[in-house]
TORLUM-340377 format. One record per residue (C-alpha): residue number from 1; residue in three letters; x, y, z. Coordinates in nm, 2 decimals. Example, Ala and Ser with C-alpha at 12.3 -4.5 7.8 and 13.67 -1.06 7.14 Angstrom:
BEGIN
NODE     i    aa        x        y        z
NODE     1   ALA     1.23    -0.45     0.78
NODE     2   SER     1.37    -0.11     0.71
# end
This chain:
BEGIN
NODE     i    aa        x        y        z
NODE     1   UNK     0.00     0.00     0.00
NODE     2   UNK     0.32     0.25     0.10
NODE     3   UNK     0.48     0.19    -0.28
NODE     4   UNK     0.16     0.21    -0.45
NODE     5   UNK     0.09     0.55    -0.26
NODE     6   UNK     0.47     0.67    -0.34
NODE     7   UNK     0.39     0.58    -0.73
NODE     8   UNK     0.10     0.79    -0.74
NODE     9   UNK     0.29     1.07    -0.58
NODE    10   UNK     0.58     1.01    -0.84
NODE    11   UNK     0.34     1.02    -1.11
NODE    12   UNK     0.14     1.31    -0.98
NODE    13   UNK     0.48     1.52    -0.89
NODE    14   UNK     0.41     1.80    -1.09
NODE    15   UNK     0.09     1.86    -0.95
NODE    16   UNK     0.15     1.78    -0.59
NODE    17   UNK     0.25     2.12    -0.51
NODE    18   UNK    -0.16     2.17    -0.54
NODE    19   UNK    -0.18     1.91    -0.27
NODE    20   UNK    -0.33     2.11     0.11
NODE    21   UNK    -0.09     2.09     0.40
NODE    22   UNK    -0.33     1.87     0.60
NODE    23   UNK    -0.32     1.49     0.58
NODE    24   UNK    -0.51     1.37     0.25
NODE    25   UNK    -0.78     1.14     0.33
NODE    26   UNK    -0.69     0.78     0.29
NODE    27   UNK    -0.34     0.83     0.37
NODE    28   UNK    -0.14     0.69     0.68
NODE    29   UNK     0.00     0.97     0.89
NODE    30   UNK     0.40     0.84     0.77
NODE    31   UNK     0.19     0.83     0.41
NODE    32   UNK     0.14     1.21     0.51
NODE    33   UNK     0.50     1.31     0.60
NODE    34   UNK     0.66     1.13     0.31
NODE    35   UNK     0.42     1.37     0.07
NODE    36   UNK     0.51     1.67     0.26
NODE    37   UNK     0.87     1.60     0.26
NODE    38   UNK     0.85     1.54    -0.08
NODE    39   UNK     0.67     1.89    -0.14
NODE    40   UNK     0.91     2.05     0.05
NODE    41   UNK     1.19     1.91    -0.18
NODE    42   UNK     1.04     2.02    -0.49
NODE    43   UNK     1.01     2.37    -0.36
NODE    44   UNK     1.34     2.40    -0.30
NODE    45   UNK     1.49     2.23    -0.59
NODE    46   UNK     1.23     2.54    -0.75
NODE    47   UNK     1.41     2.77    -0.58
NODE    48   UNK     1.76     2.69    -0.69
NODE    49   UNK     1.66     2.65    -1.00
NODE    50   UNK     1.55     3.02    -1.03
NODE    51   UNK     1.82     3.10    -0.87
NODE    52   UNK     2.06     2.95    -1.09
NODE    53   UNK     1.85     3.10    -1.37
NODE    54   UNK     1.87     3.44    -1.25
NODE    55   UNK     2.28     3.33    -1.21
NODE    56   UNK     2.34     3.21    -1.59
NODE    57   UNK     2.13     3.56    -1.70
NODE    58   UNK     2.37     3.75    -1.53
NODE    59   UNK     2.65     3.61    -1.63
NODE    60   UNK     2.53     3.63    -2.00
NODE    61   UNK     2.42     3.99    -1.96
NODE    62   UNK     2.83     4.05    -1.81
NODE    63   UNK     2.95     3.82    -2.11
NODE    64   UNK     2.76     4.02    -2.35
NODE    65   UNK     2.91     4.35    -2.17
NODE    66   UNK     3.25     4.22    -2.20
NODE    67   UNK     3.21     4.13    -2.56
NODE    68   UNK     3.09     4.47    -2.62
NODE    69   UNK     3.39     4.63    -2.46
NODE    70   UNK     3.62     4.41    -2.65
NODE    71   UNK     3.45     4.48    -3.00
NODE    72   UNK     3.47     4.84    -2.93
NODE    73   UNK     3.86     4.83    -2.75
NODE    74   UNK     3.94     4.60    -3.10
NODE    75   UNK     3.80     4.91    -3.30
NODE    76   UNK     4.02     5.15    -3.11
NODE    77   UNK     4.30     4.95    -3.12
NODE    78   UNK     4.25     4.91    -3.51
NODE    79   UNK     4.20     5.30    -3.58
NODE    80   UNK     4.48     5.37    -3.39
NODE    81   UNK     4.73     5.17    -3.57
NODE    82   UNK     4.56     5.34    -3.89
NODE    83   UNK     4.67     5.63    -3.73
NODE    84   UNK     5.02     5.52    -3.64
NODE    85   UNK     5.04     5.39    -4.00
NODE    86   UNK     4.94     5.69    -4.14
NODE    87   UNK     5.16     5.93    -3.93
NODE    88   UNK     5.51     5.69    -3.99
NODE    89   UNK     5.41     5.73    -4.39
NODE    90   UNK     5.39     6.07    -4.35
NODE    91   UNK     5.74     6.13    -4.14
NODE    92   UNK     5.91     5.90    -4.42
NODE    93   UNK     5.80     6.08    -4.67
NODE    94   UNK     5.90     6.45    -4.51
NODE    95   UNK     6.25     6.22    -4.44
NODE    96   UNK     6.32     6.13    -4.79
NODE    97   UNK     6.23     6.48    -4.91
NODE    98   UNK     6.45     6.63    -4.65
NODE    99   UNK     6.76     6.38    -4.68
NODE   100   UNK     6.65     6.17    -4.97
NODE   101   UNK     6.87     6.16    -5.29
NODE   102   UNK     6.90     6.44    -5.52
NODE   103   UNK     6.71     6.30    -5.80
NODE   104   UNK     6.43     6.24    -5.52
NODE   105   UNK     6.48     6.52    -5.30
NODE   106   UNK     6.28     6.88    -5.41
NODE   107   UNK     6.49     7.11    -5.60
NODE   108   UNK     6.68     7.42    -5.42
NODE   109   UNK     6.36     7.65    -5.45
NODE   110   UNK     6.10     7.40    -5.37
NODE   111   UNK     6.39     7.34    -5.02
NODE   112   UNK     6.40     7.70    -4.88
NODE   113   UNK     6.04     7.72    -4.95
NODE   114   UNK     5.96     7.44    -4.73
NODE   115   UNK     6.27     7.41    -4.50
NODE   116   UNK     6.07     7.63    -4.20
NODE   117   UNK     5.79     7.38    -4.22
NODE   118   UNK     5.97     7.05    -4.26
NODE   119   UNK     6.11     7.08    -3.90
NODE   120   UNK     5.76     7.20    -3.74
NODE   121   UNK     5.59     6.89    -3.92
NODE   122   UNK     5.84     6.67    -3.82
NODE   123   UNK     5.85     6.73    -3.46
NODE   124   UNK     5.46     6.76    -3.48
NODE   125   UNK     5.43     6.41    -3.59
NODE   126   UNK     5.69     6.28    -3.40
NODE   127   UNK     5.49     6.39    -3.12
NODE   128   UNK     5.16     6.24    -3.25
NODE   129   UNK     5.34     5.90    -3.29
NODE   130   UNK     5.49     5.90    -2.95
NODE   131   UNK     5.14     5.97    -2.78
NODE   132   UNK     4.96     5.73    -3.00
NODE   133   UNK     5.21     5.46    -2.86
NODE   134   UNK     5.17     5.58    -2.54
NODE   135   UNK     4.80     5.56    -2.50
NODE   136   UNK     4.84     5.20    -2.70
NODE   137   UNK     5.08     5.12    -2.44
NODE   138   UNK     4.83     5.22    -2.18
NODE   139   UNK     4.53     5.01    -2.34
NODE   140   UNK     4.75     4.66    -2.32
NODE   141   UNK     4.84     4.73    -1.99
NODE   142   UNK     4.47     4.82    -1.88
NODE   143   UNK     4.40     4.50    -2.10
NODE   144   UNK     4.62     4.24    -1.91
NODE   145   UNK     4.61     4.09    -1.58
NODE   146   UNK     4.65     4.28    -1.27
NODE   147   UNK     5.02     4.03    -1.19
NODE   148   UNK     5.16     4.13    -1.51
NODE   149   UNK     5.47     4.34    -1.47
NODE   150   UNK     5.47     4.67    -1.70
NODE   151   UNK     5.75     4.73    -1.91
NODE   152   UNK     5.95     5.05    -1.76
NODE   153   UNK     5.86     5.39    -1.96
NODE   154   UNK     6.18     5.48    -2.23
NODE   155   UNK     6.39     5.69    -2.10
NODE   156   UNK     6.35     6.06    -2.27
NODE   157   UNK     6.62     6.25    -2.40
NODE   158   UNK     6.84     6.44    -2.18
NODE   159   UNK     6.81     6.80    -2.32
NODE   160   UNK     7.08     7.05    -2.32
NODE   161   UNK     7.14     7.32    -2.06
NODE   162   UNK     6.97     7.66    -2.10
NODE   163   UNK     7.25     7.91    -2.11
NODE   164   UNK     7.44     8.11    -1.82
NODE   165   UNK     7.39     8.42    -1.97
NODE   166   UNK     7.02     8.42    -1.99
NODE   167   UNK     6.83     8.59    -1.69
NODE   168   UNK     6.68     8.37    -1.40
NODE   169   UNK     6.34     8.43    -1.27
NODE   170   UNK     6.30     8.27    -0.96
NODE   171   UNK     5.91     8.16    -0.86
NODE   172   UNK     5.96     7.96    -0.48
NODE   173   UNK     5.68     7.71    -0.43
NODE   174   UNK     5.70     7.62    -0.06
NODE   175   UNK     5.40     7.42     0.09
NODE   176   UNK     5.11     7.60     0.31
NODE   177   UNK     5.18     7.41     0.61
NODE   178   UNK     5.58     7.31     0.74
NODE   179   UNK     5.44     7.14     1.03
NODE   180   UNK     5.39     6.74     1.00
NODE   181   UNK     5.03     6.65     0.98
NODE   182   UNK     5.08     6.33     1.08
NODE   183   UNK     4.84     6.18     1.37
NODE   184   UNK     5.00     6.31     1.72
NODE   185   UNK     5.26     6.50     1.58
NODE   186   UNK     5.24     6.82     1.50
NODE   187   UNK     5.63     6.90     1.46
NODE   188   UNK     5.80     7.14     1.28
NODE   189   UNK     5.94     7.02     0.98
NODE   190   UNK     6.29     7.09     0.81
NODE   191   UNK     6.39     7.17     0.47
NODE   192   UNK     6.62     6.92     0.39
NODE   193   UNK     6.66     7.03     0.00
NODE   194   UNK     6.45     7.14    -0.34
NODE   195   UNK     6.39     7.08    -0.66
NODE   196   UNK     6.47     7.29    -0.93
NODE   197   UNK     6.27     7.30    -1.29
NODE   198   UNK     6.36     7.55    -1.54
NODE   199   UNK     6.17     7.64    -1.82
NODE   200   UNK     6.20     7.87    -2.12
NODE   201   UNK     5.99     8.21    -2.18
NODE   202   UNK     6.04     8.48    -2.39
NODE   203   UNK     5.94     8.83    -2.37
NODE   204   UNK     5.81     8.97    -2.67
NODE   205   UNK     5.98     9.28    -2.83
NODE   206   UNK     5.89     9.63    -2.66
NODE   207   UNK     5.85     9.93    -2.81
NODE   208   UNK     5.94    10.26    -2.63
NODE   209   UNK     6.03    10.62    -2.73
NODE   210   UNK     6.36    10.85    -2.59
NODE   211   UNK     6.22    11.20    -2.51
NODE   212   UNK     6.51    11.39    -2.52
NODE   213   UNK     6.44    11.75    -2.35
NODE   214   UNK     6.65    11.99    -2.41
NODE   215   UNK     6.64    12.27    -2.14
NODE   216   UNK     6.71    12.66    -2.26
NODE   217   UNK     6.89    12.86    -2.03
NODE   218   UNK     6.89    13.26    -2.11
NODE   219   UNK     7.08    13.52    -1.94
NODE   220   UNK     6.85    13.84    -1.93
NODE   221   UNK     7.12    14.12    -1.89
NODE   222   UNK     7.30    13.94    -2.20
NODE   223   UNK     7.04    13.80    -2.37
NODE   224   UNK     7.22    13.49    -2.42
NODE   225   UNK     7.05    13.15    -2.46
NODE   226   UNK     7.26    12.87    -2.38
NODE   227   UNK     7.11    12.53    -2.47
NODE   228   UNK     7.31    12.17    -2.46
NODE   229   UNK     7.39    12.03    -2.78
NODE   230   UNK     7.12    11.79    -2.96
NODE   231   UNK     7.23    11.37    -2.90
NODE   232   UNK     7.44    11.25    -3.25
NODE   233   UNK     7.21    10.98    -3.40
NODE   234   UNK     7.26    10.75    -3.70
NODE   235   UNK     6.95    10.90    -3.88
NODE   236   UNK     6.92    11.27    -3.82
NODE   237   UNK     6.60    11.42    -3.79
NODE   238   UNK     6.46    11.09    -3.84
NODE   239   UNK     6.18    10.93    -3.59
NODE   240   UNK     6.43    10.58    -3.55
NODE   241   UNK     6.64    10.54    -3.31
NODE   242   UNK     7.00    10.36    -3.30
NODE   243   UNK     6.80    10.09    -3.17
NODE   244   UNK     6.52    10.08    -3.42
NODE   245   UNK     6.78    10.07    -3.70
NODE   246   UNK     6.97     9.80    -3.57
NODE   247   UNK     6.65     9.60    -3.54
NODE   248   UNK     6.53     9.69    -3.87
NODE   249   UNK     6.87     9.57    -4.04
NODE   250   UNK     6.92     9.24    -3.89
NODE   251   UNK     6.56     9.16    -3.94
NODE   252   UNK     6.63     9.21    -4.31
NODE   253   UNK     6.95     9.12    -4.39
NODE   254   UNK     7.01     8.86    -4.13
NODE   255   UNK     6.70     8.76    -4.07
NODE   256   UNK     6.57     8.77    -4.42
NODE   257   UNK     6.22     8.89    -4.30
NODE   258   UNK     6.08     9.16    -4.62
NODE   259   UNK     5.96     9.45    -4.50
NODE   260   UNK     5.58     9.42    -4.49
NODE   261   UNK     5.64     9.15    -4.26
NODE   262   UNK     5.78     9.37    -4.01
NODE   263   UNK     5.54     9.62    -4.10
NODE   264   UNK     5.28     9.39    -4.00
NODE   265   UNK     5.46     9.28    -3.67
NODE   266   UNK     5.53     9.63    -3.53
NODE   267   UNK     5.13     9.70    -3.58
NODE   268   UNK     5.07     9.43    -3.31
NODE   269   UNK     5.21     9.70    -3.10
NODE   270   UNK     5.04     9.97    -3.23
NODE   271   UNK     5.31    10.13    -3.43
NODE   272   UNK     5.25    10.21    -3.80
NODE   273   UNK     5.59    10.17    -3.95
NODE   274   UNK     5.51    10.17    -4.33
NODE   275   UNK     5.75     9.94    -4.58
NODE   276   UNK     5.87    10.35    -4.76
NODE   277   UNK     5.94    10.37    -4.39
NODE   278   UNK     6.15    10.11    -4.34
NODE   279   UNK     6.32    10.12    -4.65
NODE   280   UNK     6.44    10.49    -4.60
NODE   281   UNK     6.61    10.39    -4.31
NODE   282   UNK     6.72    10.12    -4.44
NODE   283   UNK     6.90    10.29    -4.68
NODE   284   UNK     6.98    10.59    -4.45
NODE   285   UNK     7.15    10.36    -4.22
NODE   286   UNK     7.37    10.21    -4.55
NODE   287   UNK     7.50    10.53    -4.64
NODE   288   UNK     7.59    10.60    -4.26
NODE   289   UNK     7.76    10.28    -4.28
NODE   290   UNK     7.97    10.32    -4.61
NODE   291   UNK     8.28    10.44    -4.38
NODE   292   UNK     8.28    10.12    -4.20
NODE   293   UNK     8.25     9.93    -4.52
NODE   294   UNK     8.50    10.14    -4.64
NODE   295   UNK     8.74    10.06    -4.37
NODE   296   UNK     8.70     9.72    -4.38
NODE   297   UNK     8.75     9.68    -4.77
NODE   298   UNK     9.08     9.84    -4.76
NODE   299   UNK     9.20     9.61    -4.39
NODE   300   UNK     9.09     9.31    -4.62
NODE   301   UNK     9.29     9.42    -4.91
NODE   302   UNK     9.55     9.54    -4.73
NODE   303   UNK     9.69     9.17    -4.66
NODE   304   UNK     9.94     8.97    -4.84
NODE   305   UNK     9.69     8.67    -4.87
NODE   306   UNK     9.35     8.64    -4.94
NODE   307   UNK     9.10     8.37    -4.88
NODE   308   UNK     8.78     8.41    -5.10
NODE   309   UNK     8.52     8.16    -5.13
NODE   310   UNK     8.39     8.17    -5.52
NODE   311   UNK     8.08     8.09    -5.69
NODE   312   UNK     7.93     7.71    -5.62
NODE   313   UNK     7.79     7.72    -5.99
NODE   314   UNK     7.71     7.87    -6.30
NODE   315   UNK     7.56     8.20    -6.29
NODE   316   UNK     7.43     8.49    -6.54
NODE   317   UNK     7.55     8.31    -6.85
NODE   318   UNK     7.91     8.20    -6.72
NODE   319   UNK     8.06     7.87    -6.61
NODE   320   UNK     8.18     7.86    -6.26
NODE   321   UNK     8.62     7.92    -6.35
NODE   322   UNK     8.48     8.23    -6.58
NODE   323   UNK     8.35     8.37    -6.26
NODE   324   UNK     8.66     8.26    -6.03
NODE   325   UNK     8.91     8.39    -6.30
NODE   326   UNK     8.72     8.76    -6.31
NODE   327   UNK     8.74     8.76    -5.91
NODE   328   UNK     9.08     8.71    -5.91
NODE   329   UNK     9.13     8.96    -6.20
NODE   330   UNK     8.91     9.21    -6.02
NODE   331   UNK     9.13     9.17    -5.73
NODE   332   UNK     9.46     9.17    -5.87
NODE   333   UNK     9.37     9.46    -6.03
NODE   334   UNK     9.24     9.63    -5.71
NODE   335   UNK     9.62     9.51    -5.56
NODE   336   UNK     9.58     9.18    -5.38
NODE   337   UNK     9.77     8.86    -5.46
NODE   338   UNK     9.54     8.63    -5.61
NODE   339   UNK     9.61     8.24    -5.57
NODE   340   UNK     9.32     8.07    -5.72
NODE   341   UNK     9.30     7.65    -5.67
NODE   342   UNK     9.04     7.41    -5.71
NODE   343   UNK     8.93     7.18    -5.43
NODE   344   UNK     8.87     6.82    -5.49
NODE   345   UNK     8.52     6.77    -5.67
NODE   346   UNK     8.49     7.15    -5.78
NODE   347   UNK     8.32     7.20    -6.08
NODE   348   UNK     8.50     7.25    -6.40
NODE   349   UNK     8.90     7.25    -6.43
NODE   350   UNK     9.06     7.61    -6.33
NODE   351   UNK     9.45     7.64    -6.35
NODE   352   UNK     9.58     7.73    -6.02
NODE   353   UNK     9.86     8.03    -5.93
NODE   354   UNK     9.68     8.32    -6.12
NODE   355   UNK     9.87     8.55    -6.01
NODE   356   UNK     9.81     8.95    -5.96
NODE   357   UNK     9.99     9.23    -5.80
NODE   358   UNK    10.15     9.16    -5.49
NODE   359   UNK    10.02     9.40    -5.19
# end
């Protein structure tokens, strides 16, 4: 009677969670407590069931996450060595036309026109290369395990000393508080060294004016008016200083900066210096000059040798030894002893020992 009781239980599983707490009618109180154990079993294998359910959903919901994060890191990763790529093409190619062969290279024009650039696009890229690595340096490590050991940043490059001669401006950074703020201390601390940084600034040029007054003395039994002598300039009566035409000069001829350039850089400062402006003094300041250069022409040709450097090329019609031999001409004829010589891999065939004048 017990087994064929247990059977129908069995049979009726799914449904015996309908069954009422109390004993069934027909049944045997042990009857009873086997079918209420039994109950009590199937609700808790219910229970971890769900349970594990709600488990495996959650893990699938974090798997899904993870593969999301991955497709999207893999994307990154893959633009970014686009980027890499794209950059190294582009520093190769400003390499070869920098240092490339001749018959690759640009020409001489093409060169000056772009040498300013090349250097500023150069470093530019280098720099986008070296944070692209950085930050896919970064994403690896973020990517790997928490044991694995980093590789040790490179080391940068050890830059060159600033200059003695340049002027120091100290900034001291000390902290707010020199007592320790550790627990139960409260201590005076001591400075036990410091840490110097130093970086570069530069203060843009500044424009200012010389007022030159000139007091006028008179004597009123004499009628005399005594007044000191005005200040010797390079310009007279002009509105540039010594200063000013130095400026002007080296930005021109040293510099190689035309003159609406500068025009347009003194405006930032609010002074209208037109390019007639600029090229008055310009020329002023030449013909002030023309005693130095005077002075120095004959100093130069007053020695018993002279070292001149001739034309690299042809020029104006004339092979390269056409415009040698006429230099040393011109300056034998002026009185200097003229020894011209080819070096090794000059151009054309020139016979050496032309020789003028002695000093």
């Amino acid at each position: 009677m017990l087994a064929s009781a247990c059977t129908g239980i069995i049979q009726r599983m799914l449904g015996a969670r309908d069954l009422p707490a109390a004993n069934p009618s027909g049944l045997s109180a042990e009857t009873a407590a086997l079918v209420a154990q039994l109950l009590q079993r199937v609700q808790d294998q219910e229970q971890q069931l769900a349970e594990h359910g709600r488990v495996l959903a959650q893990r699938d919901q974090a798997l899904a996450e993870r593969d999301a994060l991955l497709q999207r890191k893999d994307r990154e990763i893959a633009l970014r060595e686009a980027k890499i790529e794209k950059i190294t093409f582009e520093l190769a190619r400003l390499k070869r036309w920098k240092f490339g062969a001749k018959s690759e290279a640009m020409n001489a024009e093409q060169r000056r026109l772009f040498e300013e650039t090349l250097a500023e696009d150069e470093a530019g890229l280098r720099e986008q290369l070296e944070r692209l690595r950085r930050e896919a340096a970064a994403a690896a490590a973020a990517a790997a395990t928490s044991d694995t050991t980093t590789k040790a940043p490179p080391r940068r490059p050890r830059r060159n000393p600033f200059p003695d001669h340049l002027r120091r401006v100290e900034h001291h950074h000390e902290p707010e508080r020199t007592d320790c703020l550790e627990p139960g201390c409260g201590r005076p601390m001591t400075r036990i060294g410091q840490e110097v940084s130093e970086r570069l600034d530069i203060v843009p040029a500044e424009f200012f004016v010389h007022r030159h007054i000139y007091g006028k003395w008179a004597c009123r039994c004499c009628q005399v008016l005594r007044q000191a002598p005005s200040v010797a300039e390079v310009i007279e009566g002009g509105i540039a200083a010594s200063g000013f035409v130095a400026h002007t000069l080296i930005s021109r001829f040293v510099d190689h900066m035309p003159y609406y350039r500068q025009a347009t850089i003194n405006a930032r400062s609010g002074v209208h210096t037109p390019r007639s402006t600029l090229a008055s003094i310009t020329g002023q300041a030449g013909a002030a000059l023309e005693p130095l250069h005077e002075a120095h022409r004959r100093f130069i040709l007053s020695c018993a040798v002279l070292h001149a450097d001739g034309p690299a090329g042809p020029g104006r019609g004339q092979d390269a030894p056409s415009l040698r031999l006429g230099l040393c001409q011109k300056l034998a004829r002026q009185g200097a002893w003229c020894d011209l010589r080819v070096l090794p891999g000059a151009r054309g065939a020139v016979p050496a020992g032309i020789p003028g004048r002695p000093g």
